[in-house]
C-alpha positions as CSV (number, residue, x, y, z in Angstrom):
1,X,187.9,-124.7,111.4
2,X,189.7,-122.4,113.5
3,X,187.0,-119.2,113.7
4,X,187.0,-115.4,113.6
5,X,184.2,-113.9,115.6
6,X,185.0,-110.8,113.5
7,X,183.7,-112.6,110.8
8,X,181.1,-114.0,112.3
9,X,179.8,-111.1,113.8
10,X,180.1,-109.8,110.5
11,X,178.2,-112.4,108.7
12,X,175.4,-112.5,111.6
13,X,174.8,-108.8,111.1
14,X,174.5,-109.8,107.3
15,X,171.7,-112.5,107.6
16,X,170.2,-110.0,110.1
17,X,169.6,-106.9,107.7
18,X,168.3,-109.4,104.9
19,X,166.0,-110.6,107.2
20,X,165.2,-106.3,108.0
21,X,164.9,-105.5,104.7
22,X,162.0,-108.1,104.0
23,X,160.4,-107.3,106.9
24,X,157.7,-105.8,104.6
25,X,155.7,-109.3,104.4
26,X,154.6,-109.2,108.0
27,X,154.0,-106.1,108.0
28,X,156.7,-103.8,108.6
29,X,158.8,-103.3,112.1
30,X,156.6,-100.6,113.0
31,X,158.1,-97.0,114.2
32,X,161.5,-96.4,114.3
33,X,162.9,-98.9,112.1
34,X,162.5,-97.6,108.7
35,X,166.1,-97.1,108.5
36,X,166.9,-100.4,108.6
37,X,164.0,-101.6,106.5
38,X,165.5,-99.3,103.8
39,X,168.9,-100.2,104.3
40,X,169.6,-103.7,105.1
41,X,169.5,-104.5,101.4
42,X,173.2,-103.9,102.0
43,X,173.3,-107.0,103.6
44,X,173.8,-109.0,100.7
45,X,177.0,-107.2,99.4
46,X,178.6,-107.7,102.7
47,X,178.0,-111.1,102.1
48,X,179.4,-110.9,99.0
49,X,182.8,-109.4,100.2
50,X,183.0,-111.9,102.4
51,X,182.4,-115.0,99.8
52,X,185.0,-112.7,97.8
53,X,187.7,-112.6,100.7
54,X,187.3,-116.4,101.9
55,X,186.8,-118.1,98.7
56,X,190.2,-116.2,97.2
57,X,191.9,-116.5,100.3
58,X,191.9,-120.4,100.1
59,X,192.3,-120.4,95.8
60,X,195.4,-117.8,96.4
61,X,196.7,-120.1,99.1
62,X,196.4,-123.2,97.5
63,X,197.7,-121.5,94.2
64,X,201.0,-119.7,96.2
65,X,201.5,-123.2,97.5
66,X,201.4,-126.0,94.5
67,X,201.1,-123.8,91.5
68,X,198.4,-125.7,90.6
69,X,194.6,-125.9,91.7
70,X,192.7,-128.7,91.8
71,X,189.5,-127.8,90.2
72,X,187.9,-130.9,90.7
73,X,188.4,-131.1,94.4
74,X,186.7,-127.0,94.6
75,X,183.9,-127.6,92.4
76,X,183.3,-130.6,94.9
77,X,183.0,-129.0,97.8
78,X,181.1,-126.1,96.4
79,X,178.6,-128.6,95.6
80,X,178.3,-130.2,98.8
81,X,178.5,-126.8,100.3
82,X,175.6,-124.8,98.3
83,X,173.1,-127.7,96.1
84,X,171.8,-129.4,98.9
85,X,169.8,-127.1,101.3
86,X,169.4,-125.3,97.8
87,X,167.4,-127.9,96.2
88,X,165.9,-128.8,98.8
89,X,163.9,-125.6,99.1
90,X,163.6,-125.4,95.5
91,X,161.5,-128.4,95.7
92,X,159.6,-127.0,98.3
93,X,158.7,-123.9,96.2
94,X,157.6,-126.1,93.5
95,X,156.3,-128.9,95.2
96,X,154.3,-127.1,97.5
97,X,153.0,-123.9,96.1
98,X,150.6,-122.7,99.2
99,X,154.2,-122.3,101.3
100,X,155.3,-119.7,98.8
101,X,155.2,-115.7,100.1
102,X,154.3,-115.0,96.4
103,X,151.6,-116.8,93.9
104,X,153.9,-116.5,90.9
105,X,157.8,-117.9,90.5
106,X,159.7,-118.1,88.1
107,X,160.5,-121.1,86.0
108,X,162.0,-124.1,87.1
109,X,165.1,-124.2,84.6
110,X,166.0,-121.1,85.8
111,X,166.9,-122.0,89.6
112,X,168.3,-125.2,88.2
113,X,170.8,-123.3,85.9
114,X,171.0,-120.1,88.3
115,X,170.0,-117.8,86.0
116,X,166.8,-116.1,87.6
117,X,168.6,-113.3,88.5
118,X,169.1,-112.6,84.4
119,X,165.0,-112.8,83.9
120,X,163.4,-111.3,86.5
121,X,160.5,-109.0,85.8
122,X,160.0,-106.9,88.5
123,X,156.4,-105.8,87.7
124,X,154.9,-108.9,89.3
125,X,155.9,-109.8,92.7
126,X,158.1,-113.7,92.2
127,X,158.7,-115.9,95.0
128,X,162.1,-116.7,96.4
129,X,163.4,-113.6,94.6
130,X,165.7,-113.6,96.9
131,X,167.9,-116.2,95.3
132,X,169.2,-114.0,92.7
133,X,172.4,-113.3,95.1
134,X,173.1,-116.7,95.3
135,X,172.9,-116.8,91.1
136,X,175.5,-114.3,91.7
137,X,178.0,-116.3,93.6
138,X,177.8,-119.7,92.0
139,X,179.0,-118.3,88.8
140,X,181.9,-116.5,90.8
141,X,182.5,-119.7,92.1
142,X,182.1,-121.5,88.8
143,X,185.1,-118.6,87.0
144,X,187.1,-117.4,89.6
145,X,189.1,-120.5,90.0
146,X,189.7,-120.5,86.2
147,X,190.6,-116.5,85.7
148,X,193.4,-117.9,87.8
149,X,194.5,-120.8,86.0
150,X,194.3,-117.8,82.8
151,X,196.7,-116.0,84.8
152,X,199.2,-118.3,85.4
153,X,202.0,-119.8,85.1
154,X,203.2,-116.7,87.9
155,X,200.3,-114.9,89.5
156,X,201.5,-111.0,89.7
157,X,199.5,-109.1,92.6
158,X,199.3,-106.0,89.8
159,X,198.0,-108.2,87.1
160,X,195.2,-109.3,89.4
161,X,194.4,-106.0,90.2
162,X,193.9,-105.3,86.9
163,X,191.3,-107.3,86.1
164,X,189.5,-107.1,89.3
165,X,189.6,-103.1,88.1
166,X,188.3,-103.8,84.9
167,X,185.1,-106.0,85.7
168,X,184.3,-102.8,88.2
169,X,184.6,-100.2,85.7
170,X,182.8,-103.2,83.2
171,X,180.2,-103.1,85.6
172,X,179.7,-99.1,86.6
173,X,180.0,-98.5,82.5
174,X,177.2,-100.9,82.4
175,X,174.4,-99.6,85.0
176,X,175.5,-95.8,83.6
177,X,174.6,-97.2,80.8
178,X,171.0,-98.8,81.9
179,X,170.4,-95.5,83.7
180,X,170.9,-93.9,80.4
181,X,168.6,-95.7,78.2
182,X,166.1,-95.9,81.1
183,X,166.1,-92.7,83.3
184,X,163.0,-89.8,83.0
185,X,162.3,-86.7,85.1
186,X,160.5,-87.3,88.1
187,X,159.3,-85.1,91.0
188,X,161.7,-81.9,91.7
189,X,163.5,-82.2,88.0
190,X,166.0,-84.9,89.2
191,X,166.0,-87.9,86.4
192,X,165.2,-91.5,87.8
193,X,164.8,-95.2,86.6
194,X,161.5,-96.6,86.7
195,X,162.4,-99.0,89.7
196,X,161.5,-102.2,87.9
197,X,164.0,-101.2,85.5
198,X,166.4,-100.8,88.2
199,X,166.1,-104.2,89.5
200,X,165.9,-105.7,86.2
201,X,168.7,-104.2,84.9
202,X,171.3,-102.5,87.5
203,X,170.0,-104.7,90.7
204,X,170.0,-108.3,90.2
205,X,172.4,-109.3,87.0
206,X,175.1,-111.1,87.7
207,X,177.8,-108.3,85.4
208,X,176.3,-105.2,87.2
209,X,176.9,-106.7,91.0
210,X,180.4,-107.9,91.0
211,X,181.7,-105.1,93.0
212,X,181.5,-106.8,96.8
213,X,183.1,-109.9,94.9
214,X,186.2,-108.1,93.9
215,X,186.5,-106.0,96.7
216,X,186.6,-109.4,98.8
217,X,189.4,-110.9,96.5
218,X,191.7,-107.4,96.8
219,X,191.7,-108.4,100.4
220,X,192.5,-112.0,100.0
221,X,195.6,-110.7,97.1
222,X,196.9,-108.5,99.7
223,X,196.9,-111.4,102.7
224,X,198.8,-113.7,100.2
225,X,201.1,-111.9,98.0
226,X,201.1,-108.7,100.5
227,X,201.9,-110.0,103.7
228,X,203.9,-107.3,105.0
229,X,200.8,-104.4,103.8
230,X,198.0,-107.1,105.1
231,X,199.7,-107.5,108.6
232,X,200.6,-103.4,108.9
233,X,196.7,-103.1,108.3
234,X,196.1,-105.9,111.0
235,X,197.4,-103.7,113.7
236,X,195.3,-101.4,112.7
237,X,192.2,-102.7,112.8
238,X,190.0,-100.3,114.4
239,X,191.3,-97.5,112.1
240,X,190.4,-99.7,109.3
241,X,186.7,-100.5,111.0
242,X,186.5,-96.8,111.9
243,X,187.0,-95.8,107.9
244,X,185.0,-98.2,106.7
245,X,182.1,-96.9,109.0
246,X,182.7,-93.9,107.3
247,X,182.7,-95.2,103.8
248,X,179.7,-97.1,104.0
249,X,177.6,-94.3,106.0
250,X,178.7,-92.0,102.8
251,X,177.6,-94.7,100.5
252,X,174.1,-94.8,102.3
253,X,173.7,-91.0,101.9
254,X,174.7,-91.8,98.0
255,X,172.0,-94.5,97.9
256,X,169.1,-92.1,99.6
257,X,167.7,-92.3,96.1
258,X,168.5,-95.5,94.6
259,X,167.1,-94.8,91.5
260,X,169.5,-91.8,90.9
261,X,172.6,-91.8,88.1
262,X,174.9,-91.6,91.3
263,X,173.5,-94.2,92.8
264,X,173.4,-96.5,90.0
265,X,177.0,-95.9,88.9
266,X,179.2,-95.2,92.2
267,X,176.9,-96.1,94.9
268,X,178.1,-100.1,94.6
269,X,181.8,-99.5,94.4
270,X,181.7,-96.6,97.3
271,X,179.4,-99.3,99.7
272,X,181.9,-102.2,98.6
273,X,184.6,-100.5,99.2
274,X,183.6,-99.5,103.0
275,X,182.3,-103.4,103.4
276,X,185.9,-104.3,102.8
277,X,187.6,-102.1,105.1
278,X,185.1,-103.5,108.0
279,X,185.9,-107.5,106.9
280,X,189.9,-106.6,106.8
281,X,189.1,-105.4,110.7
282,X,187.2,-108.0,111.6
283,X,189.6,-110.7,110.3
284,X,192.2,-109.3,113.0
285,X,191.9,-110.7,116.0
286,X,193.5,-107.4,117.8
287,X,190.6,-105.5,116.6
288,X,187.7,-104.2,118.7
289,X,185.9,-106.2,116.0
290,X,187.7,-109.7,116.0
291,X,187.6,-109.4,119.5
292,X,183.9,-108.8,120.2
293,X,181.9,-111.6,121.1
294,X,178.1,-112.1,121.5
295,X,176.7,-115.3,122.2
296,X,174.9,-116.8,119.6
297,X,176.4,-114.7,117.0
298,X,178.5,-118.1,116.1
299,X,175.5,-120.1,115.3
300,X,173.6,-117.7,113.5
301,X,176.6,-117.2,111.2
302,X,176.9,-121.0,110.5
303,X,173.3,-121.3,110.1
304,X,173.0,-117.6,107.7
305,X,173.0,-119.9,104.3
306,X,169.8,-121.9,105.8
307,X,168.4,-118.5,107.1
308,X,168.7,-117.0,103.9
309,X,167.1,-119.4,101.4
310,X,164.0,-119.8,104.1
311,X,163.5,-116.3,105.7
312,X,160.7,-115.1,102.9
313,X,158.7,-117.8,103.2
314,X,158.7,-118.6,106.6
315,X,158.0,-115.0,107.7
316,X,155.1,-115.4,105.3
317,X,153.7,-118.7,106.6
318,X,154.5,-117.4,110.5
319,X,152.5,-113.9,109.9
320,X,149.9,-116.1,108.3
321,X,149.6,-118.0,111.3
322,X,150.1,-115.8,114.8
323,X,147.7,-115.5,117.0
324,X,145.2,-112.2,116.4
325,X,146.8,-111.0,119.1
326,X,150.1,-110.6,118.1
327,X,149.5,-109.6,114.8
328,X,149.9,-106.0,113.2
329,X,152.0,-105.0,116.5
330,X,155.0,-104.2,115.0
331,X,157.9,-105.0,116.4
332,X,156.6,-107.4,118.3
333,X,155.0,-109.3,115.4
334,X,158.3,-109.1,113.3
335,X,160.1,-110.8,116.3
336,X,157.4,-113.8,116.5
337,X,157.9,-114.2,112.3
338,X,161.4,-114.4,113.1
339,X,161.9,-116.7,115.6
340,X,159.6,-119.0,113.6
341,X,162.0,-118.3,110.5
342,X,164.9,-119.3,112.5
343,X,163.2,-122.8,113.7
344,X,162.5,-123.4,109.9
345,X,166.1,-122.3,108.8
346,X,167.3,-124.6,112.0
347,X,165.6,-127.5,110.5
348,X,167.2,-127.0,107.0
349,X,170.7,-126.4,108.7
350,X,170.8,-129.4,110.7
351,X,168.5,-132.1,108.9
352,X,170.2,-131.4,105.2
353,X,173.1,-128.3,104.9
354,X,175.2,-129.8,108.4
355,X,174.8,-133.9,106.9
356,X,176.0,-132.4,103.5
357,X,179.1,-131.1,104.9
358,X,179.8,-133.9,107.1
359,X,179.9,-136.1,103.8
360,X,182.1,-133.5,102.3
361,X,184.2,-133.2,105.3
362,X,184.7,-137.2,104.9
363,X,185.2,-137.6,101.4
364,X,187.6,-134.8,101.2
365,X,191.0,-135.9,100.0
366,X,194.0,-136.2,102.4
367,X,195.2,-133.2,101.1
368,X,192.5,-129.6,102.1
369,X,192.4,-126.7,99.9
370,X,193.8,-125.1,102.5
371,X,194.8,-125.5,106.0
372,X,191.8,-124.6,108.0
373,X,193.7,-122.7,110.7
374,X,195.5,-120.5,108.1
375,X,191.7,-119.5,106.9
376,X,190.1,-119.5,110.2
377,X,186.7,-119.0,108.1
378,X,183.8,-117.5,109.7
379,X,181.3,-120.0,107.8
380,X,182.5,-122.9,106.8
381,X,183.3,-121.9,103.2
């Protein structure tokens, strides 16, 4: 595929605050970082604006093109793209339970069925927690292809927006809601959720977190049916990057208390919002974004999927293992954990996930979802 090193920049910087934010099972990154350590949660909804943006890019596409979609063919390559290196480590986790960064994990059917994100109890610690996003995605993947089929015969841009619309005020009505029924005065009179409530209810389901989904597919409607608007905000890609600094620095002062109505309701939307504005930059290749490139920033992005469904417990088995001397030094402990993580995720990436796609790649029909160079993906979707 014909790549965007916006995107990939984009998707890099992802894989790297996920990585930040769980930084907590080595430790900590010492002084200095707690910024990042707080924040890099937001990692996963960039990643989720991006699945949004290249996954309804190509459906759009394909859709403009045929007027049909062959669902078959995109459930396929989903598959090859996402079970492999999943089940893989899923085996793992069961298989052998001392590699695991927590004692206690969930049940089996529920990774199978990707449904952990629905039953998490946030009172005990679970291991590979962080697979709830992923819950998130597949069953985007699984409906978004068949909302569109619902809306034809003719796909309308406003119709589409509609709906997209809907599921974000479906979604803000619902964590209002939670906050509601779960909220209590804490220190200085301001109400809060009890935090496991929070993650049980407004943090992990799959209904309260399709914000950076939709968000993603406005961008792919408007570089389909909105060619003229998409290209206008092209040429303006540092503007766009520029606002959606902005946008996503306000949502971080929103989500200084997470726990917070404000947070709970608008934060999502605001943060999505600002995520989007920053991929439409980076997917110009006149912007300061799409032009920016940092070597290794290309690999990291291919490899993010293998990063991600490692990084927990490979920090926790490299912390487990350093040398006394480079343990509890901070930063410099973090880094060792992560360059082990990254040798672990490199083994996944190339010994399963890379094979997989290569059998995809060969087995595809004669006819691609879409043209690669017209998507020009940062991962290969």
């Amino acid at each position: 595929m014909q790549r965007l090193p916006g995107l990939d920049l984009l998707r890099a910087l992802a894989i790297v605050a996920v990585i930040c934010t769980h930084s907590w099972l080595v430790g900590g990154m010492g002084n200095g970082f707690g910024w990042i350590e707080s924040y890099g949660w937001m990692g996963v909804d960039l990643f989720f604006v991006l699945s949004g943006y290249l996954i309804g890019h190509q459906l759009f596409v394909r859709y403009e093109r045929s007027g049909r979609l062959d669902l078959k063919a995109f459930y396929r390559q989903r598959a090859y793209r996402i079970l492999p290196a999943y089940l893989v480590v899923v085996a793992i986790y069961f298989a052998a339970p001392g590699l695991r960064e927590q004692p206690v994990i969930q049940p089996l059917w529920q990774f199978l069925t990707f449904t952990m994100n629905l039953f998490v109890d946030q009172r005990v610690p679970h291991a590979f927690s962080s697979a709830w996003s992923l819950c998130v995605e597949e069953y985007f993947y699984l409906l978004f292809p068949l909302a569109i089929l619902v809306l034809a015969p003719r796909i309308r841009a406003r119709r589409v927006v509609v709906v997209m619309a809907s599921l974000m005020l479906l979604g803000m009505a619902w964590r209002g809601f939670a906050w509601s029924q779960s909220a209590a005065p804490a220190d200085g009179g301001v109400w809060e959720m009890d935090i496991w409530r929070y993650m049980q209810l407004v943090y992990y389901p799959t209904y309260a977190r399709l914000d950076g989904l939709m968000c993603g597919v406005a961008l792919a409607m408007l570089s389909v049916y909105q060619q003229p608007l998409w290209q206008r905000l092209q040429r303006n890609a540092n503007a766009l990057a520029l606002l959606g600094i902005i946008v996503v620095g306000f949502a971080a002062w929103i989500f200084r208390d997470t726990l917070t109505f404000a947070a709970c309701v608008f934060g999502f939307p605001m943060l999505s919002i600002g995520l989007a504005l920053l991929v439409a930059s980076a997917a110009s290749p006149t912007g300061l974004l799409g032009k920016t490139r940092v070597p290794g920033v290309a690999w990291i992005a291919g490899a993010s999927y293998s990063i991600y469904l490692t990084h927990k417990a490979s920090l926790k088995i490299a912390v487990r293992y350093l040398p006394a001397s480079l343990n509890h030094r901070g930063i410099v402990t973090f880094l060792c954990c992560v360059l082990v993580a990254v040798g672990i995720a490199a083994l996944l990436h190339y010994l399963v996930e890379r094979p997989f796609l290569r059998l995809r790649d060969r087995r595809k029909r004669s006819v691609a979802l879409v043209p690669a160079a017209e998507v020009g993906g940062a991962v290969q979707e």
